[in-house]
C-alpha positions in Angstrom: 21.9 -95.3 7.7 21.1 -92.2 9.8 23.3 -91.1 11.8 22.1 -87.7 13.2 19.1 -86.2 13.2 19.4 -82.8 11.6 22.1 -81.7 9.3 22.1 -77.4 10.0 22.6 -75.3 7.2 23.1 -71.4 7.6 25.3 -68.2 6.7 27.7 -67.1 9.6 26.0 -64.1 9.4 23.1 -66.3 10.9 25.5 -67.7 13.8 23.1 -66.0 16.7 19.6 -67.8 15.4 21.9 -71.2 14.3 22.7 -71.6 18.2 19.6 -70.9 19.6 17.8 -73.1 16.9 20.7 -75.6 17.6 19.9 -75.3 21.3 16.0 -75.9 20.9 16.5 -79.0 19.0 18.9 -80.7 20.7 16.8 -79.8 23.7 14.1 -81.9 22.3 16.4 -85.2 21.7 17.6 -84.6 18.6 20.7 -84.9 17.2 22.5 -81.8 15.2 25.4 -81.7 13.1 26.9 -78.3 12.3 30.1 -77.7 10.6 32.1 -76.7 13.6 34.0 -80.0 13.9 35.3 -79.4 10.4 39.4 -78.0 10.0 38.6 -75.8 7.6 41.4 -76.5 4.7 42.1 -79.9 5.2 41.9 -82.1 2.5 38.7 -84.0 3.8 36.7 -81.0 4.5 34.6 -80.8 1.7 33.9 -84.6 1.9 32.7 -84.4 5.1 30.2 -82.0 4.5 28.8 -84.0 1.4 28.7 -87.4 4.0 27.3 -85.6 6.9 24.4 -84.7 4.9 24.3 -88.0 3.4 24.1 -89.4 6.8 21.5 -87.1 8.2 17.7 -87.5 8.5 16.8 -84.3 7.4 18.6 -80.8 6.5 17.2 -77.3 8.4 18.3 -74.5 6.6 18.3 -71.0 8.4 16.6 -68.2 5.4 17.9 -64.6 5.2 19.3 -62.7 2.1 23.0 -63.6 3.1 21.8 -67.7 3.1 20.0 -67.3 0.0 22.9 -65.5 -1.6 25.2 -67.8 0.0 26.7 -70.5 -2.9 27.7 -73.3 -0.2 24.6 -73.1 1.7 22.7 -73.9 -2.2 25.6 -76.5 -2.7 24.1 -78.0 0.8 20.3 -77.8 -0.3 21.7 -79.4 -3.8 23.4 -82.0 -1.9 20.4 -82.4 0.5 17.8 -82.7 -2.6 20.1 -85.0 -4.8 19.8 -87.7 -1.7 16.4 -87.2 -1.5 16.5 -85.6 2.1 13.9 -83.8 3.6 14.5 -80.1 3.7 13.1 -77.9 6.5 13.5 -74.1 6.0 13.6 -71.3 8.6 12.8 -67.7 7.4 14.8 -65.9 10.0 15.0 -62.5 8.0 14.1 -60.9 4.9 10.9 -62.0 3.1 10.3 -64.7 0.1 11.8 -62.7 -2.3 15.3 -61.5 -0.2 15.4 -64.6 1.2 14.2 -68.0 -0.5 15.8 -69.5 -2.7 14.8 -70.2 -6.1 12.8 -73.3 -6.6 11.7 -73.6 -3.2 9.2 -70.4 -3.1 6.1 -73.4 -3.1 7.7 -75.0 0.0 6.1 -73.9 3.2 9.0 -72.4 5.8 8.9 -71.7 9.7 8.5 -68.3 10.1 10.6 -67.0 12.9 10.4 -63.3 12.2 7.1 -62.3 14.2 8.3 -61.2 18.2 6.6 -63.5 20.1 6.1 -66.8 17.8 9.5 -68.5 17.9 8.9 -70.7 20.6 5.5 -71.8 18.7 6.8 -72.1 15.2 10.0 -73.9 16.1 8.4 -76.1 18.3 5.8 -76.6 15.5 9.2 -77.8 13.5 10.3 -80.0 16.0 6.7 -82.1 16.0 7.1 -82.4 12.5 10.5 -83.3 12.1 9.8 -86.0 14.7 6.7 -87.3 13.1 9.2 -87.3 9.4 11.8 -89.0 11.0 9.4 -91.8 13.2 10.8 -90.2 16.2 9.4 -90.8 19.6 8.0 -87.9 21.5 8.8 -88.7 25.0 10.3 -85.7 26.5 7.5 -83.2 26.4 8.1 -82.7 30.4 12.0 -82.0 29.6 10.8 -79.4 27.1 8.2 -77.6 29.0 10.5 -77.4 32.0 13.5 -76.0 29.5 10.9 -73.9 27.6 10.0 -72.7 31.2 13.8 -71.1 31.3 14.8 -67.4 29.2 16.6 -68.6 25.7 20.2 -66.5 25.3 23.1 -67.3 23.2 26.4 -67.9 24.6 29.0 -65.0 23.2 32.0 -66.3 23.3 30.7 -69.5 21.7 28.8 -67.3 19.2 32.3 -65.5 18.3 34.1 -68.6 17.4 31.2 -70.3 16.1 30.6 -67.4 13.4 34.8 -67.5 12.8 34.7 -71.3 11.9 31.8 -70.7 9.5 33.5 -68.2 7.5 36.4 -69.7 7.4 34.2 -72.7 5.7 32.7 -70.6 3.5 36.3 -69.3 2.5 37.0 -72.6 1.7 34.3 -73.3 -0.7 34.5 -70.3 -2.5 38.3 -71.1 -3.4 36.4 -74.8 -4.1 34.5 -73.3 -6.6 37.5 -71.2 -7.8 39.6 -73.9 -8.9 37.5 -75.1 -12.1 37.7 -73.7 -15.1 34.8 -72.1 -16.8 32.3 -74.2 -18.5 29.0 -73.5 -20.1 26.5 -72.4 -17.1 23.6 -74.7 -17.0 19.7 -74.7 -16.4 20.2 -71.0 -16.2 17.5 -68.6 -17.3 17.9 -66.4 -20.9 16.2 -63.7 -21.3 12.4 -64.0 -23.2 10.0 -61.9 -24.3 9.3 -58.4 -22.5 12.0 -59.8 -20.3 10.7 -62.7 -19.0 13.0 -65.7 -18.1 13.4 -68.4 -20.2 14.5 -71.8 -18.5 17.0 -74.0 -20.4 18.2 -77.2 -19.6 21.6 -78.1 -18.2 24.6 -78.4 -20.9 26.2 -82.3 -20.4 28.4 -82.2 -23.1 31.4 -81.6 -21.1 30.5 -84.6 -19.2 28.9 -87.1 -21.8 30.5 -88.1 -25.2 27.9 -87.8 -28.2 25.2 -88.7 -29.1 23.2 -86.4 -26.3 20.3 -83.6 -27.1 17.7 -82.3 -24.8 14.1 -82.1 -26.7 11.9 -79.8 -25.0 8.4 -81.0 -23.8 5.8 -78.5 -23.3 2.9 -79.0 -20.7 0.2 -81.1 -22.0 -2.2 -84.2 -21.0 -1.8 -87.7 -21.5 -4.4 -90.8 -21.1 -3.0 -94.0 -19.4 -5.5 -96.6 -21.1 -3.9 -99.9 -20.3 -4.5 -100.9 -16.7 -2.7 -102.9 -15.1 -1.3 -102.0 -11.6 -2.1 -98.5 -10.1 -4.4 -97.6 -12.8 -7.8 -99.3 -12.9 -9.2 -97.3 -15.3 -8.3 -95.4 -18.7 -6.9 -91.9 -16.3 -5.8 -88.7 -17.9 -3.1 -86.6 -16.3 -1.9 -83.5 -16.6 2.4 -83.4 -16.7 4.4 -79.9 -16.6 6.8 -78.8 -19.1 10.1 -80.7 -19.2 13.0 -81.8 -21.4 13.8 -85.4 -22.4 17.0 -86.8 -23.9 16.1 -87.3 -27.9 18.3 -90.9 -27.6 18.6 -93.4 -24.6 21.4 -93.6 -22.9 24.4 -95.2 -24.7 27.2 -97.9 -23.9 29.7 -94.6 -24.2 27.5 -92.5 -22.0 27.3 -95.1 -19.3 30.9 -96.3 -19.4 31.7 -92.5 -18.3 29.6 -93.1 -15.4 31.0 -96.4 -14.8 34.9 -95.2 -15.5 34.7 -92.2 -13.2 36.1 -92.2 -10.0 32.7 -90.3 -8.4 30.7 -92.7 -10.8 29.8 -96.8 -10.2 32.0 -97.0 -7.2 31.2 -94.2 -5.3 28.7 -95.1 -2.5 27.4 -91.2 -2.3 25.2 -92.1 -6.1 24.0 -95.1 -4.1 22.9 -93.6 -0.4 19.3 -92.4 -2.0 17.6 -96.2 -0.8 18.9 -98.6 1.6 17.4 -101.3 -1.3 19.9 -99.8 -3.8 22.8 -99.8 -0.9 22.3 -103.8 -0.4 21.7 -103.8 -4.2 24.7 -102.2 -4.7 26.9 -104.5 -1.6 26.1 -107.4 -3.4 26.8 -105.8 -7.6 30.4 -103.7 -6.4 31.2 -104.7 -10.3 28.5 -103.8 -12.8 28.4 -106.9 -15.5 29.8 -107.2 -19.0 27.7 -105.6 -21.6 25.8 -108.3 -24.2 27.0 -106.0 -26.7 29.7 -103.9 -27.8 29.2 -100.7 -29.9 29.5 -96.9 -28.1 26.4 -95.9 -29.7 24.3 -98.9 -28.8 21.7 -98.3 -26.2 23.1 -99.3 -22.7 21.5 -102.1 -21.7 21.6 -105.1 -18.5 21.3 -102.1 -16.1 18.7 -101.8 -13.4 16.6 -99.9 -11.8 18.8 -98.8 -9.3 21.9 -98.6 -11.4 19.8 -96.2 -13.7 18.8 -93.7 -11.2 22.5 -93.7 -9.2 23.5 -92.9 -13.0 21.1 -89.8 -12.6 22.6 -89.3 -9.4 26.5 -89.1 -10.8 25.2 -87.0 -13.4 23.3 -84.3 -10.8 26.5 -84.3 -8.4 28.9 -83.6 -12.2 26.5 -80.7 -12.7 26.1 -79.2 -9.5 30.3 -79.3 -8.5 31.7 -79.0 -12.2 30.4 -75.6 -12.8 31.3 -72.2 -11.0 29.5 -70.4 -8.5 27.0 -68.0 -8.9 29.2 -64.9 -8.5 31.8 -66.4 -11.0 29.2 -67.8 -13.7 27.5 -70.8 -11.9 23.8 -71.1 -11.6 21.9 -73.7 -9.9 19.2 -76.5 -10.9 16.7 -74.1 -10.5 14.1 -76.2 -8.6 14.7 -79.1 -11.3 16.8 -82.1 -11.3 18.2 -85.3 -13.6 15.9 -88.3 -13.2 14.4 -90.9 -15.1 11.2 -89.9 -16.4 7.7 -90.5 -15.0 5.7 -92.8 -16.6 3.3 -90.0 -17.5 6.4 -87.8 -19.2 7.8 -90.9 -21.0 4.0 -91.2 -22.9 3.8 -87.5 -23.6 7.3 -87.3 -24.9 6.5 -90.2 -26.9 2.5 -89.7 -28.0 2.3 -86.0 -28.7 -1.2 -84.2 -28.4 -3.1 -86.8 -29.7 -3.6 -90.4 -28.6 -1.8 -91.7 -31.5 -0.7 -95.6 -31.1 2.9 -94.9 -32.1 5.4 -91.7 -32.4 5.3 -91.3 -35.7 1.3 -92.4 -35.8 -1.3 -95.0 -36.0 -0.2 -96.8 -38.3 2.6 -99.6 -37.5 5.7 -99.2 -40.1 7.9 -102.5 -39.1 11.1 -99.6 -40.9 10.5 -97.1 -38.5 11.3 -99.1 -35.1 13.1 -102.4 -34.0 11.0 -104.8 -33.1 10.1 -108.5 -33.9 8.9 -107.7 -37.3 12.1 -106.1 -38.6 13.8 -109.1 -37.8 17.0 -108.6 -37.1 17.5 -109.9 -33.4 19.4 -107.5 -31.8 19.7 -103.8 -30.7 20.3 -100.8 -33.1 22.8 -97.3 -32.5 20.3 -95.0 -31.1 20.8 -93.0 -34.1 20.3 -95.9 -36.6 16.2 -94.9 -37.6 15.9 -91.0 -37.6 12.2 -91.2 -39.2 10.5 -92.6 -35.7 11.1 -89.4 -34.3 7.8 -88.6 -32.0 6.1 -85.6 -32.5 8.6 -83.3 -30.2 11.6 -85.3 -32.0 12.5 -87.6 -29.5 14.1 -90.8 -31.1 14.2 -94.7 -30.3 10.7 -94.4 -28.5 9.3 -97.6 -30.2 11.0 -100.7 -30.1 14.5 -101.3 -29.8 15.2 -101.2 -25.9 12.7 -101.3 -22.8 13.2 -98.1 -20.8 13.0 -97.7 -17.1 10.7 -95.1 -15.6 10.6 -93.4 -12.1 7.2 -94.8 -11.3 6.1 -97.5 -9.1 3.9 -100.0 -10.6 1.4 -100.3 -7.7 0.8 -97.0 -6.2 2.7 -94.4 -8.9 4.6 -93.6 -6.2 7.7 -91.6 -7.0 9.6 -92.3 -4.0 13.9 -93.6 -4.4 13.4 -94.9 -1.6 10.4 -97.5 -1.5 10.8 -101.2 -2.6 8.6 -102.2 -5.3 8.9 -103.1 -9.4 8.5 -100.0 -11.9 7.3 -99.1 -14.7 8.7 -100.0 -18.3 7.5 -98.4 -21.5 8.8 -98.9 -25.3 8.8 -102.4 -26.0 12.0 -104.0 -27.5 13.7 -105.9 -30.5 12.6 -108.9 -28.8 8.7 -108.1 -29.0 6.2 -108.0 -31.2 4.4 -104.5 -32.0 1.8 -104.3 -29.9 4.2 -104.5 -26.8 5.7 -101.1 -28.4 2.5 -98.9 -28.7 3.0 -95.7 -26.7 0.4 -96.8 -24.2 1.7 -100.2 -23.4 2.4 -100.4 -19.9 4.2 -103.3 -18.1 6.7 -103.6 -15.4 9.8 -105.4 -13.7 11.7 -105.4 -10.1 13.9 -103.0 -10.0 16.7 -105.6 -9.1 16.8 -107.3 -12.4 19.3 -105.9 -15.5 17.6 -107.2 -18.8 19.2 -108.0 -21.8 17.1 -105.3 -23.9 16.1 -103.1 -21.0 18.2 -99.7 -20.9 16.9 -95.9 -20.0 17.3 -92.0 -20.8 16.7 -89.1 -18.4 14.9 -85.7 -18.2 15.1 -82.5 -16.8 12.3 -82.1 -15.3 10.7 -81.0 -11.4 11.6 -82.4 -8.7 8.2 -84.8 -7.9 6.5 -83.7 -4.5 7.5 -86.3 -2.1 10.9 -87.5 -4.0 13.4 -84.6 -3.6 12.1 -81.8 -1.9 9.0 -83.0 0.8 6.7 -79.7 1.9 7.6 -79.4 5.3 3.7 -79.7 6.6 3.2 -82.9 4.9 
């Protein structure tokens, strides 16, 4: 539930602009939390940060070169993004390159930099976080008349406000100081004639084997079944991402489950108010049908599924050092189930091939009804299904949850409705695990052969990061 308006993001370096934006928007009826209620040093400090943005409608972040080089304000935006927040951006100084961060560059900003066009831009902001937030504009008259009075900022306030704000950003530098180095991840390696090479997050501090990241370049795939939003055989195009080869196991999901930021935590849940009554009424997750750590995980829903990409996101993002000490960020990309669209080109290749492995059906090369056996397989138990980028277990064996909504391919967190599942399971026959089978289920339900894996992949436009003139 929202709580305040406007979670504000800045550098102290930025204190000045921060007051006077803080000032404006207040002015206009909404509410603004800053960090100077915060004792810098206490033992709840950090927490309240992470809830405060949890509890806001939206984050504004103040842009300059000391933000973007700033490691707690990206820890904010990461925070922001992993709760699906809306994110507004104020380029205050600098230009794109000083001064936005990386992964945001296609995200349109408020430029305050021009003498003479604050007043329109930010009020330009405040319309549209209004209109985001389904709040009422009835104090145009209270505007105009404060609009009508000279903007300064209060010194002394300034002073004290720019003090606090270092001494929090003390705070999470020594944060970041206290873990001990790890593999960076989704950092960039140098590539040909020194271009940057992208590479996905390393999880194995985090999850116990089996876990590999197979690389999916950009590519087209046909949706020919139709059946909810598709009415038609479609062909889309999907960017380059990275899939796990293996669904998620019983080992894997038992980390999630046994951590103390994992099941229980409420944070991995706050990204729906479906999957917070979801979660009020499931505070225990069920016994597994079967035993067996490399067994696909399975009786997990939809929500469960993504607040398991939400744990994993938050591990990432706090478990690593900071830039200046080795940490890198997401870099515009996130843990999440996969679209629909990825899961069939991770699965088909570049051809329209019926299965991974090809057009033929080969009852030894996937579980389903015609192998006989009943049950679920170790994710590892038929290497020779592999689909054409090596990506295991994609026929047969377990349903697998995607991001996408059924009747609108909406890739919202946030919006009720039953999504889509793709592979087929022991308990079918062939034809439900053809690459192009579609078919779907609410995400309340935990089935007995449904389970998921994950992807590294962009953040949709509209899910994580929402442009700010949308």
């Amino acid at each position: 539930m929202m709580k305040h308006h406007v979670f504000l993001s800045y550098s102290h370096k930025d204190s000045d602009i921060m007051q006077r934006v803080q000032h404006d928007l207040e002015t206009a009826g909404l509410t603004v939390w800053t960090d100077r209620g915060i004792e810098p040093g206490t033992r709840s400090w950090k927490r309240a940060i992470e809830q405060a943005i949890v509890d806001a409608g939206c984050l504004v972040c103040i842009l300059s070169p000391d933000a973007k080089d700033a490691p707690w304000v990206r820890a904010e935006l990461d925070h922001a993004e992993l709760h699906d927040k809306p994110i507004f951006l104020i380029l205050s100084r600098g230009d794109e390159r000083s001064s936005v961060p990386f992964g945001f560059a296609a995200t349109q900003w408020t430029d305050i930099r021009v003498d003479g066009q604050y007043e329109v831009e930010v009020a330009r902001l405040i319309g549209t976080v209004q209109k985001r937030l389904n709040i009422p504009i009835d104090n145009k008259e209270k505007q105009a008349k404060d609009n009508e009075n000279p903007r300064f900022v209060n010194k002394p306030n300034l002073i004290e406000e720019t003090r606090h704000r270092e001494m929090i950003e003390a705070q999470f530098e020594g944060f970041f100081d206290q873990f001990r180095p790890r593999k960076p991840h989704a950092q960039s390696t140098p590539g040909k004639a020194g271009e940057r090479v992208l590479v996905p997050p390393e999880v194995s501090s985090i999850l116990p084997p089996p876990f590999e990241w197979c690389e999916v370049p950009e590519g087209k795939v046909t949706l020919t079944e139709v059946g909810g939003y598709v009415s038609q055989p479609t062909t889309l195009s999907v960017e380059r991402f990275w899939i796990s080869k293996y669904p998620i196991t019983v080992a894997q999901y038992e980390t999630f489950l046994d951590s103390v930021d994992g099941y229980t935590d409420l944070i991995n849940w706050n990204y729906s108010e479906n999957a917070q009554i979801w979660r009020e009424k499931h505070s225990d997750p069920l016994q597994k049908a079967f035993k067996g750590t490399h067994y696909p995980q399975t009786n997990t829903s939809w929500y469960e599924a993504v607040a398991f990409c939400q744990w994993l996101n938050k591990r990432i993002v706090n478990d690593i050092k900071p830039k200046s000490t080795g940490r890198t960020t997401l870099s515009g990309r996130v843990i999440r189930l996969p679209t629909e669209q990825e899961w069939q080109r991770a699965a088909q290749g570049n051809d329209q091939r019926k299965f991974p492995w090809g057009d033929k059906f080969d009852k030894t090369l996937t579980n389903t009804q015609e192998l006989g056996l009943g049950h679920r397989l170790p994710v590892t138990a038929i290497p020779g299904g592999i689909s054409p980028f090596g990506v295991a277990d994609m026929s047969g064996n377990v349903w697998e949850w995607c991001l996408t909504e059924w009747q609108n391919n909406s890739r919202y967190l946030n919006v009720e409705g039953s999504r889509v599942l793709r592979g087929g399971s022991w308990e079918n026959e062939s034809d439900f695990a053809r690459v192009t089978f579609r078919t779907s289920d609410s995400p309340h339900n935990k089935g007995g052969s449904t389970g998921f894996r994950v992807v590294f992949a962009s953040r949709p436009i509209g899910w994580l990061r929402r442009d700010v003139s949308s």
